[in-house]
Each structure stands twice: as C-alpha cells, then as structure tokens.
C-alpha positions as a printed NumPy array, in Angstrom:
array([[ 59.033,  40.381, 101.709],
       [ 57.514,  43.798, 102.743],
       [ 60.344,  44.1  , 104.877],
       [ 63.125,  43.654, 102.524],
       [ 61.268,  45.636, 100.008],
       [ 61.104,  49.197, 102.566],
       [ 65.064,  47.968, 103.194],
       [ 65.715,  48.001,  99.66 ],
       [ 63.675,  51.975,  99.525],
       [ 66.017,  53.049, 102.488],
       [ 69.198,  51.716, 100.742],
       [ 68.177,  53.324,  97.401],
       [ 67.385,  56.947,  98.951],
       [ 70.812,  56.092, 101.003],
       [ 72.83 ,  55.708,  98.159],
       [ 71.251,  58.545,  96.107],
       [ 72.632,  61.002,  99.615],
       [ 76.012,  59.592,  99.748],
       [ 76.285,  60.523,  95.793],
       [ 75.404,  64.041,  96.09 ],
       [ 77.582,  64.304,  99.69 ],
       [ 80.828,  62.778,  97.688],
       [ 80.139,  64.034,  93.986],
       [ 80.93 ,  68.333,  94.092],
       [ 79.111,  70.707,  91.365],
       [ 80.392,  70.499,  88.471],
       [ 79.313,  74.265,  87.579],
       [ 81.481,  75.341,  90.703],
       [ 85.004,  76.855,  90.074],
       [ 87.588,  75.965,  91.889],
       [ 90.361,  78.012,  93.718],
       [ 93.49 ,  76.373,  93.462],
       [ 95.554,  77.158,  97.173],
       [ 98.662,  75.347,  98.394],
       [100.011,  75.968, 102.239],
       [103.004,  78.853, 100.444],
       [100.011,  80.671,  99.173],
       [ 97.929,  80.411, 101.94 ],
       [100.67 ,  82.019, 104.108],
       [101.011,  85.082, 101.291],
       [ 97.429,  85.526, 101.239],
       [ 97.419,  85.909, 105.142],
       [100.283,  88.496, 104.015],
       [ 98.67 ,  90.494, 101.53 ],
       [ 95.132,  90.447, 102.11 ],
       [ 94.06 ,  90.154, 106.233],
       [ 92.925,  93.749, 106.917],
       [ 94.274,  93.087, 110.444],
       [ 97.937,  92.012, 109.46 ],
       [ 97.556,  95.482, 107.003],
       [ 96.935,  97.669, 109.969],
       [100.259,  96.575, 112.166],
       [102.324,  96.922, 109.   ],
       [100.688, 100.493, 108.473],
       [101.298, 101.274, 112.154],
       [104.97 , 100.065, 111.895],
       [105.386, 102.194, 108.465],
       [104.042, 105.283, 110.783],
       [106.211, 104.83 , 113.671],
       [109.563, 104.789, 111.147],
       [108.669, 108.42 , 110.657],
       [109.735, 109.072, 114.232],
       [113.602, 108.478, 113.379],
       [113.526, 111.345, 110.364],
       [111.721, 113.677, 112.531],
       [114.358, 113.282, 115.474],
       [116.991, 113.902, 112.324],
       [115.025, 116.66 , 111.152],
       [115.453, 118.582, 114.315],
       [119.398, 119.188, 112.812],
       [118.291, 121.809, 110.129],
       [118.168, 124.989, 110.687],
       [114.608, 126.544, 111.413],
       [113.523, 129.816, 109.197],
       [110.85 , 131.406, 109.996],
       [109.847, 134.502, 108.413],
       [106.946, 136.942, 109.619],
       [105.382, 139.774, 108.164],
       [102.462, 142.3  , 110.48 ],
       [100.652, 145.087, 109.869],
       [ 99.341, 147.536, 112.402],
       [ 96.878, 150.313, 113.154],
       [ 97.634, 151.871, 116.197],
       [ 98.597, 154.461, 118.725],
       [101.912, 155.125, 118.345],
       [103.374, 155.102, 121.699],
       [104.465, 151.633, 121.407],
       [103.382, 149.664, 117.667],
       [106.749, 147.898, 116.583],
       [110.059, 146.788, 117.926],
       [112.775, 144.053, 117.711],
       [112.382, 140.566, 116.246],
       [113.824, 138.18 , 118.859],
       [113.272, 134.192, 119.021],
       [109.216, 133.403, 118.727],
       [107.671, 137.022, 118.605],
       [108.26 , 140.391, 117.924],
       [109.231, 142.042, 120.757],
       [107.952, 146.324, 121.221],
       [110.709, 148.492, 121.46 ],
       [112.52 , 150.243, 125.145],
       [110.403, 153.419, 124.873],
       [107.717, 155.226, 122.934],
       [108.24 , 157.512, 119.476],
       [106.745, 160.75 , 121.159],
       [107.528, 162.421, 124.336],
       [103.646, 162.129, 125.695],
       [100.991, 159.791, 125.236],
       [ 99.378, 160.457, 122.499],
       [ 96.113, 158.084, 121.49 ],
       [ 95.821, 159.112, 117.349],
       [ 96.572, 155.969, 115.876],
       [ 99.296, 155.377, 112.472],
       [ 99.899, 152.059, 110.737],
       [102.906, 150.398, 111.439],
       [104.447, 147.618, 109.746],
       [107.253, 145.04 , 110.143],
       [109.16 , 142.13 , 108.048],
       [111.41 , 139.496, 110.295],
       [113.352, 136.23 , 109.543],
       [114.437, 134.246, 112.101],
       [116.795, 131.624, 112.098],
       [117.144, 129.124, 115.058],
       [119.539, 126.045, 114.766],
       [120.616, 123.918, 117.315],
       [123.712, 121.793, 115.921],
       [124.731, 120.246, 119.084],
       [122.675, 118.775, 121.829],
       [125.126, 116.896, 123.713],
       [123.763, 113.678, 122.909],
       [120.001, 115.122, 123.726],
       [119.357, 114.089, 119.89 ],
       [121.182, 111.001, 119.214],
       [119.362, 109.685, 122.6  ],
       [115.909, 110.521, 120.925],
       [117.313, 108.942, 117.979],
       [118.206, 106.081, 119.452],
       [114.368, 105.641, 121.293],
       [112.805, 106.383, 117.798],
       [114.682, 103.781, 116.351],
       [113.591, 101.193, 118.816],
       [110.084, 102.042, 118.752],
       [110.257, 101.381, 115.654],
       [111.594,  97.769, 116.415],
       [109.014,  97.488, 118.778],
       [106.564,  98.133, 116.459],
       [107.877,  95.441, 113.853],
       [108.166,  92.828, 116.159],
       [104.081,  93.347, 116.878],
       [104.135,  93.265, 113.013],
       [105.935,  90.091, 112.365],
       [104.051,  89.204, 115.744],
       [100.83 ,  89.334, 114.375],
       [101.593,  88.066, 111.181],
       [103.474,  84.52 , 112.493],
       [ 99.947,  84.323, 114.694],
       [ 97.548,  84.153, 111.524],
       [100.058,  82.082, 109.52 ],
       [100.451,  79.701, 112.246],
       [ 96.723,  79.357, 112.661],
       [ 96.205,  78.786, 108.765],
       [ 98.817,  76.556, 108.643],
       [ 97.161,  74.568, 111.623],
       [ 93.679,  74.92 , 110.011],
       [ 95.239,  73.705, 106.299],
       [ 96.377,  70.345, 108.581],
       [ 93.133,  69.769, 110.187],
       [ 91.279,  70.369, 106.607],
       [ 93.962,  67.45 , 105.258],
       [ 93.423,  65.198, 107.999],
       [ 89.295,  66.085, 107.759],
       [ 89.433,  65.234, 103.88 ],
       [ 91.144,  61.916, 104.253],
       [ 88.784,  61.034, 107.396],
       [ 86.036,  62.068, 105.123],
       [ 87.719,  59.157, 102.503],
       [ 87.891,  56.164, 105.398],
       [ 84.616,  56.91 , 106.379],
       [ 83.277,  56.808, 102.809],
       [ 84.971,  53.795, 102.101],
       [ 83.504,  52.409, 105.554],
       [ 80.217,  53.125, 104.137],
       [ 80.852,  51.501, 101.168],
       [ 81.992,  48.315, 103.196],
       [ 78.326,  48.54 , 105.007],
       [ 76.606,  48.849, 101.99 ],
       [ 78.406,  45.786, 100.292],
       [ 77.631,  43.738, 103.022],
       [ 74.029,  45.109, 103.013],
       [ 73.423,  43.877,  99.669],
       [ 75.553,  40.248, 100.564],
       [ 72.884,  40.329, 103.467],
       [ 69.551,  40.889, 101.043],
       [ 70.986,  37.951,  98.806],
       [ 71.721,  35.648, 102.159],
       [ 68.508,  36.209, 103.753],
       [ 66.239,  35.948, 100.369],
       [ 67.936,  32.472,  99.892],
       [ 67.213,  31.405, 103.566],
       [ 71.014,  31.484, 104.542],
       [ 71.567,  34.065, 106.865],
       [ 68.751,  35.518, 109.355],
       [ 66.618,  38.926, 108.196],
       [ 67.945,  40.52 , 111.216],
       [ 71.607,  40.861, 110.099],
       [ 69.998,  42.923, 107.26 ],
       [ 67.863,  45.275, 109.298],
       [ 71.317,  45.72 , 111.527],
       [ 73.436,  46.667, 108.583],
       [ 70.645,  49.054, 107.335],
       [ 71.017,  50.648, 110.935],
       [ 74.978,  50.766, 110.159],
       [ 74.932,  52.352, 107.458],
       [ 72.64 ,  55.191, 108.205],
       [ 74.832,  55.411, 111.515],
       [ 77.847,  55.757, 109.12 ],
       [ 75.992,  58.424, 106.807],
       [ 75.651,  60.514, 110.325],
       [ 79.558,  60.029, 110.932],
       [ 80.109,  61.23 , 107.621],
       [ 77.78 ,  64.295, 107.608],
       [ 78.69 ,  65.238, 111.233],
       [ 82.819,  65.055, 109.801],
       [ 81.442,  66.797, 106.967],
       [ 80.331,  70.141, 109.223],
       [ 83.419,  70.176, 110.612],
       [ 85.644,  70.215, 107.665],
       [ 83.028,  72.929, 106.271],
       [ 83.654,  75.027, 109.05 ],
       [ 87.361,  74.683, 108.67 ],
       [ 87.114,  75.922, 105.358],
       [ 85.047,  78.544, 106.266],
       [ 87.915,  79.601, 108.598],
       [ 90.614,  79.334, 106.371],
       [ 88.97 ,  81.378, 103.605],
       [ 88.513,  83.959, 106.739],
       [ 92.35 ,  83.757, 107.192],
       [ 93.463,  84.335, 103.822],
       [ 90.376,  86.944, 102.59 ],
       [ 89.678,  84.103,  99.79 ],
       [ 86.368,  85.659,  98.311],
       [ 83.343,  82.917,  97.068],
       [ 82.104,  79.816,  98.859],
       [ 84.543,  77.984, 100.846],
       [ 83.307,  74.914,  99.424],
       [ 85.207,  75.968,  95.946],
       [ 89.061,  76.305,  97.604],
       [ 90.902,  73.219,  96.831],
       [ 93.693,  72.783,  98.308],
       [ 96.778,  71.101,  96.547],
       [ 98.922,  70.214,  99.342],
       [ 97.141,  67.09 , 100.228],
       [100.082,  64.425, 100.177],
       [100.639,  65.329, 103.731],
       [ 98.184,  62.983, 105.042],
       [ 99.859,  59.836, 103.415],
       [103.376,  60.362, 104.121],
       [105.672,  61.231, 106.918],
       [108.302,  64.531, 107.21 ],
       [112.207,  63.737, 107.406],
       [112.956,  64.238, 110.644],
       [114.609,  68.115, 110.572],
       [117.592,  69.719, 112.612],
       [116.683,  70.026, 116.261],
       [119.543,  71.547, 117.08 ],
       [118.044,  75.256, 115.64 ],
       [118.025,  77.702, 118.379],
       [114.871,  79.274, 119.492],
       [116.012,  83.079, 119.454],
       [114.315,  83.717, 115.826],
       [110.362,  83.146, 117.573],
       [108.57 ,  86.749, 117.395],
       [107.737,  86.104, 120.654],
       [111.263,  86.587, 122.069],
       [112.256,  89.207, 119.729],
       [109.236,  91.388, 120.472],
       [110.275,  91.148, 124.243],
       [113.987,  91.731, 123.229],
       [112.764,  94.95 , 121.518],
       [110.732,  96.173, 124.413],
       [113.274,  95.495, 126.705],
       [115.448,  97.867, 124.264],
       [112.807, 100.332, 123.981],
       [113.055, 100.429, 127.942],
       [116.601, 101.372, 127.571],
       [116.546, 103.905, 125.115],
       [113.722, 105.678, 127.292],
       [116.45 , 105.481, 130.433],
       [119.267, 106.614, 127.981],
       [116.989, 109.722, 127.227],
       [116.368, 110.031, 130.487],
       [119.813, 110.067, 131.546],
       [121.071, 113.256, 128.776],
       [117.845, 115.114, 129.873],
       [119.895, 116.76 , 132.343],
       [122.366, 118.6  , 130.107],
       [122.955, 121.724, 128.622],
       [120.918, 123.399, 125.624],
       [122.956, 125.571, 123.246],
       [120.614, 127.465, 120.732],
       [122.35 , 129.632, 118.184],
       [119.944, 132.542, 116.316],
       [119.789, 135.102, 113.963],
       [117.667, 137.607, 112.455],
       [116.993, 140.35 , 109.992],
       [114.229, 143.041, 110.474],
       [112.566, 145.756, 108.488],
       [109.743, 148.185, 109.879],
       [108.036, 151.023, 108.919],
       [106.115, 153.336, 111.183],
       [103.54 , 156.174, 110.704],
       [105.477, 158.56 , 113.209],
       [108.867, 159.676, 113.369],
       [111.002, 160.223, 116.629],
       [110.207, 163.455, 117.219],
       [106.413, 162.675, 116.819],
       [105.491, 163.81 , 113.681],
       [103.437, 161.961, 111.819],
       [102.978, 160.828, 108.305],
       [101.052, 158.046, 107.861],
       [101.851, 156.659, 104.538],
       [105.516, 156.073, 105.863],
       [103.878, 153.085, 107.9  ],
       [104.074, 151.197, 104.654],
       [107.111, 151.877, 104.057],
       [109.984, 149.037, 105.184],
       [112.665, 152.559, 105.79 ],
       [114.28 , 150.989, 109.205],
       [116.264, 148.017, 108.837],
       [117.92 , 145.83 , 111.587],
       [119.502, 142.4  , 111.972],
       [120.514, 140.318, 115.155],
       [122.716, 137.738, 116.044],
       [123.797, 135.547, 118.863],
       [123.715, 132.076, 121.298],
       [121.112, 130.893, 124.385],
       [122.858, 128.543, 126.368],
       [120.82 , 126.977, 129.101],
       [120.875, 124.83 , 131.955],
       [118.181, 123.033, 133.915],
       [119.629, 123.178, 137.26 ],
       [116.77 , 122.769, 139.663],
       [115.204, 119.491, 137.727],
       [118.499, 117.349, 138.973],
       [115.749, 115.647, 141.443],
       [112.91 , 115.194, 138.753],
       [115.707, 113.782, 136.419],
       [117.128, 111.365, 139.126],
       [113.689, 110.476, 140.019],
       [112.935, 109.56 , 136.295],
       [116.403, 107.366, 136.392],
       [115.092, 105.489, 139.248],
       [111.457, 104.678, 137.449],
       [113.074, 103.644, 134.077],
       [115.664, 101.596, 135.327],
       [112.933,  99.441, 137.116],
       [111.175,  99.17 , 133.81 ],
       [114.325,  98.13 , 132.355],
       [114.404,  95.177, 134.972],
       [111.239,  94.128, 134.411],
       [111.428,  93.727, 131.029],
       [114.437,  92.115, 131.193],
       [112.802,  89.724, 133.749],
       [109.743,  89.108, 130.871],
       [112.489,  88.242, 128.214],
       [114.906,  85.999, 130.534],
       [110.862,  84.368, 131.308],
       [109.99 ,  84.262, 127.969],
       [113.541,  82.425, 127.256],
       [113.302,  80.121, 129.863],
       [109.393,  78.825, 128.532],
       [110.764,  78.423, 125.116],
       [113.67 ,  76.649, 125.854],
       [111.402,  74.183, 127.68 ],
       [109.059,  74.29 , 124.725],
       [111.845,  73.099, 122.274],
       [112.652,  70.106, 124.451],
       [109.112,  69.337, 124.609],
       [108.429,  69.537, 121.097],
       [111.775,  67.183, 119.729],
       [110.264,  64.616, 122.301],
       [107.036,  64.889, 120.775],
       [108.084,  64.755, 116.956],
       [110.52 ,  61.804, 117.704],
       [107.602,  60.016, 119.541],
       [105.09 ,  60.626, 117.25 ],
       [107.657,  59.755, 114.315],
       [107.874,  56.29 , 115.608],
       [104.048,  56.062, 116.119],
       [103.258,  57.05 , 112.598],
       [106.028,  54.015, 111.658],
       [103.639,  51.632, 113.15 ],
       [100.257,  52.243, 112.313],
       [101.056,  51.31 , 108.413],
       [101.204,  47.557, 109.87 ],
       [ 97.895,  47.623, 111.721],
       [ 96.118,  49.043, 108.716],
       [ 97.057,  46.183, 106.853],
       [ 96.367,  43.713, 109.101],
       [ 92.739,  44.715, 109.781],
       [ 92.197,  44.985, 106.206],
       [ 93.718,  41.126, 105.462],
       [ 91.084,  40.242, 108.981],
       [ 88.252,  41.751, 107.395],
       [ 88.66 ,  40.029, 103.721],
       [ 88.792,  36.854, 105.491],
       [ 85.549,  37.541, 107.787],
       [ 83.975,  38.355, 104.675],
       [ 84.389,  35.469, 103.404],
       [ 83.382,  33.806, 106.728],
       [ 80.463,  35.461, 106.685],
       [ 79.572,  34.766, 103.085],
       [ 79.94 ,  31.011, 104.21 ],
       [ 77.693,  31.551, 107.11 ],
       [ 80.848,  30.561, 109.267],
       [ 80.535,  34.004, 111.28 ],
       [ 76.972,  36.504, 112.718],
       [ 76.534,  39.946, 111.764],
       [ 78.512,  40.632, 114.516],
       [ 82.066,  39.751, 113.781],
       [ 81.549,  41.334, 110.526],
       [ 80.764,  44.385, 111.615],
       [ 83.492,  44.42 , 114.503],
       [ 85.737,  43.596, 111.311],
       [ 84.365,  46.916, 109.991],
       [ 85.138,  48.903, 112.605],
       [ 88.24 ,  47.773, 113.804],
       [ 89.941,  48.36 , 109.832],
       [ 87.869,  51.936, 109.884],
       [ 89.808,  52.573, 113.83 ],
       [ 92.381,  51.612, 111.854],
       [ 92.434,  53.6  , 108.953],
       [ 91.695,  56.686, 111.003],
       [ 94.629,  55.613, 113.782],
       [ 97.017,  56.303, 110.348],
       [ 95.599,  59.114, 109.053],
       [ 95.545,  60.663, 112.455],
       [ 99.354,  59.733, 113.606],
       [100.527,  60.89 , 109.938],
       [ 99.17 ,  64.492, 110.729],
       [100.29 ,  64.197, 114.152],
       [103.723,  64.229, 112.942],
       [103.112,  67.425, 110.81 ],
       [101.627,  68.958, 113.684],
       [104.911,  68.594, 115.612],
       [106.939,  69.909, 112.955],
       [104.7  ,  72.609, 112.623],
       [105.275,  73.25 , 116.46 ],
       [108.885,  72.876, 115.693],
       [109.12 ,  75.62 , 113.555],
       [106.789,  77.82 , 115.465],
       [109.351,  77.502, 118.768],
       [112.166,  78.25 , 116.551],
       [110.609,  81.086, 114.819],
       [111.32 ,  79.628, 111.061],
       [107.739,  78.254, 109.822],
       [110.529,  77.235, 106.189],
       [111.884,  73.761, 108.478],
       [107.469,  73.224, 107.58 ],
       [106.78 ,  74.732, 104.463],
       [110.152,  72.987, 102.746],
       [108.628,  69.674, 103.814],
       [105.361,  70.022, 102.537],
       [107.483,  70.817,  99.292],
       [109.659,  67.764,  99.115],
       [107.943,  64.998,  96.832]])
C-alpha cells in the first residue's frame, strides 16, 4: 500500500508538469507569422540582408558617374596677389594659371604690387573612342555583380527560415505524438493501479509504467529544447522582437498532408548561385573590354576667358590700386589630342592577365552549372522517392493503432505482461513519428526543389493550396 500510495504522489506531481509543459500563458500575446511573412520579414528587417541592398544601391552610382564624365567641366578661379612684380600673373591654361613669357620691368625689381586675376575654364571631352562606353559598360556590371550578392544573400536567409519554419512544424507535431504517447502511459498507469489493487495484475507492471512515463516526460522536454531553440532562431531570422515562445505560426497543415508533385522540368539557370557567377564572369569581361580601348587616343577640347589686373604697367611704373582692377582681358581656345604610345606593352600585358580571369570565371560558372544540373537530378529522385514513402506510412499508423486497442484490451484481460503493452506503445508512437517525419520529408524536397531552380514560389504556392 505504501508503495502504490508514493506511485500515486509521482503520477499526481507528473500530471501537474505535463499541464503546465502543454497549457501556454494565457497573459502572453501572440504573433501571428505564416512562411510568406516570414520570408518578407527576412526582407525588410535582417540588418545583414539591409547592408548588401545598401551596398548594391551604392555601386549603381558608378554608371551616372561614368555618364557624368560627358558634361562639360567649368571651372572658374579667382587669386589675389602681393608680390614683386617681375613675374605675378599670366595665362589661364587647363588646371592652373600659368605666369606670363617675361617680366613687366626691364630689371629685377623686388618692391612688391598686388596683382589679381579672374579665369573660367571649360574642359569637355565628347568623344572617347569607346574609352567611356567601356567604363560604362564595367559600371554596369558591377552593379550586377553586386545584386546577385544581394539576391545572394537574401535567397540564403530565406532558405534557412524556410528550413527552420519546417523543422518547427515537424517539432510541434512530434511534440503532439509524444504527448499523446504520454497520455497512453498514463492511462495504462492508472488501468495498472486498479489491476494490481484488485490482485489481477502484478505491482511491478505499475512501478514499470511509472518509469515510462517519466522516461516519456524526458522525451518530451528534451523535444521541447529543441523546438525552443528553433524558435529562437527563427525570430533571429526575421528580427521578430519579444519571446520566441509568443510567434505562432499559421502554416501548420504542412505536417498532415503531402505537396502535388510540381514541374521538374524547370531549368536551374534562375538559382543566385549561377547568376552571381554569370555576373562575375561578365564583370571579368567588361574589365578586359576596358582594358582593350585603354590604348586609344584622348581628344580634350578647352576654352577659357581671363581677366587680370596688375599693380605695374609695362614700362614699370607702378600704381598699386590698378592691381584691383580686372583692366586686361583675354580668352583662349583650342584641342589636346593625345596618344599613349609607349604603354602598347603595359596594355598588352593587361590583355593577357584579364583574359585569364575571364577563363577562370568562365571555368567557375560552366562548374557551378555542371553541380546544379546534378543537383536537380538528385533532388526529382528524392521528392519522387520520398512522395511514395509518405504514401505508405498512413497505413502503418493505422495498423499500430488498431494492434494497440486490441493489446489493451489483452492486457485489461490479463491475456498479455506489461511488456507487450508497452511494445504496443512504442511501436504506434515509431509510428506516428515515421508519418510525421516522411510528410516533412517531402516538403523538404520541394523546398530543395525550388532552391536548385532558384524559384522558392514552386514552395511557397504549396504551402498556400488548401
């Protein structure tokens, strides 16, 4: 009797854990999050995602500036001197002011006068035989580049929380089967209390379910930290503020039914992966293009117009307050045309270098190409076999659940021990788990599905169907 009494303590405090372990706060809200807006959050809100868009955004700015380079460039410069006046002003020409040929006085004469000049200088250079459209071009895929590691980045973390969301799922209905395992145990324990009070069965069997079900209770706590931790992770992943314990996710139905098998036929050129080695490889190209139209002319057209006053005439007299005086007035106009003849060998040198780059990346993306094409194979063997998997475990479930009613009962009638009772239990528990397991297995290889073809919609518009 003492024995069944501390049996009946143990159940009691048992049953008062598994209440608060299953029952949540009621005071806690609840954040409402399906797998679309999981994937926006991961969008809107991950600092890191933020920082490759920003980086993208900053790296467009390289295509205007290249354009920029076709207006005209004004500058306009104004100085003031205080000098000797052998040599104080002279002619604006491109970047300074030039002094002039020869001094204002016949000697060398060290009293100093102000001098002052006013310039404008125009400098354009409309044609760059293809100088500019090559930078253009490099800009522009630098720019690609830089959204592909964008889009790169982002696919990573929506991938992950869409592989995270799964294993939460699969977590919360494991959490279920081993609840309702527990519950099985604890039935029986009581059954067992009755059968051993009235002499039928042996005290044992209820000592041995009482070691059961606290072995279940650690199942269900260790499953438990897990699927905490996975939450933990996914509010990480989508910056969802508050305790992860108060996300509840919506898109549940997953782990009880299986996807339509999708078109396999989808090509795998859309994954990130291969379009940010396509972009490098471009990137490569445009710095060999570049390369290339180094090696040509420059044609600069100027032109200028220039005041100046000076303290001292020609003939070396001086009056000082004429230095403030813009009296002398000048303007210029003309063409540079240069060539860069001796860097032929630097240019070809350059050729050589870039065009190896451009090999090797092409080498990365027909590598990259070849994996994924693999992958794809891989993964429509995987979802058809898994498919068919998922088909059969619906028929095991059910049979292990009509084996256990009817060990039950065998037990109840003393027919069967404690220990084809509790095989029972764990065999329809392996079961339950075996279905839960195969029906998010199948998800998974959708999910992989979509990752290899670079369109995560052939997932997300499954998880939407009813």
């Amino acid at each position: 009797m003492r024995t069944l009494c501390i049996i009946g303590h143990l159940r009691a405090a048992l049953s008062c854990c598994a209440m608060i372990l299953v029952i949540p706060s009621a005071h806690s809200q609840s954040t409402a999050l399906s797998i679309r807006e999981a994937l926006t959050l991961v969008q809107t809100r991950q600092p890191g995602i933020q920082a490759f868009k920003e980086r993208a955004t900053a790296v467009g700015y390289n295509t205007n500036l290249v354009r920029n380079t076709l207006t005209p460039d004004l500058t306009v410069g104004y100085q003031a001197n205080y000098a000797t006046y052998n040599n104080i002003t002279g002619m604006s020409y491109p970047s300074l002011v030039m002094p002039i040929s020869g001094p204002p006085s016949a000697s060398s004469i060290n009293d100093p006068v102000p001098g002052t000049a006013l310039a404008a200088l125009v400098k354009w250079t409309p044609w760059t035989f293809g100088q500019r459209q090559a930078a253009i071009d490099k800009a522009a895929a630098q720019y690609k580049l830089a959204g592909s590691e964008y889009n790169d980045a982002l696919f990573r973390s929506q991938y992950a929380v869409l592989q995270i969301y799964l294993d939460i799922v699969y977590l919360r209905r494991l959490l279920t089967s081993l609840q309702a395992g527990t519950d099985r145990i604890r039935t029986a324990l009581r059954q067992s209390l009755v059968l051993a009070k009235e002499g039928l069965r042996p005290g044992i069997d209820t000592v041995q379910f009482q070691a059961a079900l606290a072995q279940s209770e650690i199942d269900f706590l260790t499953t438990q930290r897990t699927y905490l931790g996975q939450m933990v992770e996914l509010s990480r992943l989508t910056a969802l503020p508050g305790a992860p314990e108060n996300i509840l996710l919506t898109d549940t139905l997953v782990a009880y039914r299986i996807p339509v098998f999708p078109d396999t036929t989808v090509a795998f050129t859309g994954n990130p992966k291969y379009l940010f080695y396509k972009a490098k490889l471009d990137l490569s190209f445009s710095f060999f293009k570049e390369i290339q139209r180094s090696w040509r002319p420059h044609l600069d057209l100027w032109a200028n117009a220039y005041s100046r006053g000076s303290g001292v005439s020609a003939g070396g007299t001086v009056n000082k307050s004429n230095g403030w005086q813009l009296d002398h007035n000048n303007y210029g106009l003309g063409f540079q045309l240069s060539f860069p003849i001796l860097q032929f060998s630097q240019t070809n040198l350059s050729k050589k270098q870039f065009r190896s780059y451009v090999r090797a990346d092409q080498a990365q993306l027909d590598q990259v190409s070849l994996d994924l094409s693999k992958q794809a194979e891989t993964v429509r063997i995987n979802l058809r076999q898994d498919r068919l998997i998922a088909e059969h475990t619906p028929a095991v479930t059910q049979a292990q659940q009509f084996a256990y009613k009817g060990l039950q009962l065998s037990y109840q009638n003393g027919l069967i021990d404690y220990t084809r009772l509790e095989q029972g239990q764990y065999d329809l528990l392996k079961a339950e788990i075996a279905q839960a397991s195969a029906y998010i297995q199948v998800w998974r290889s959708l999910l992989d599905m979509a990752v290899v073809t670079g369109q995560l919609n052939l997932f997300t518009e499954q998880v939407s169907q009813p």
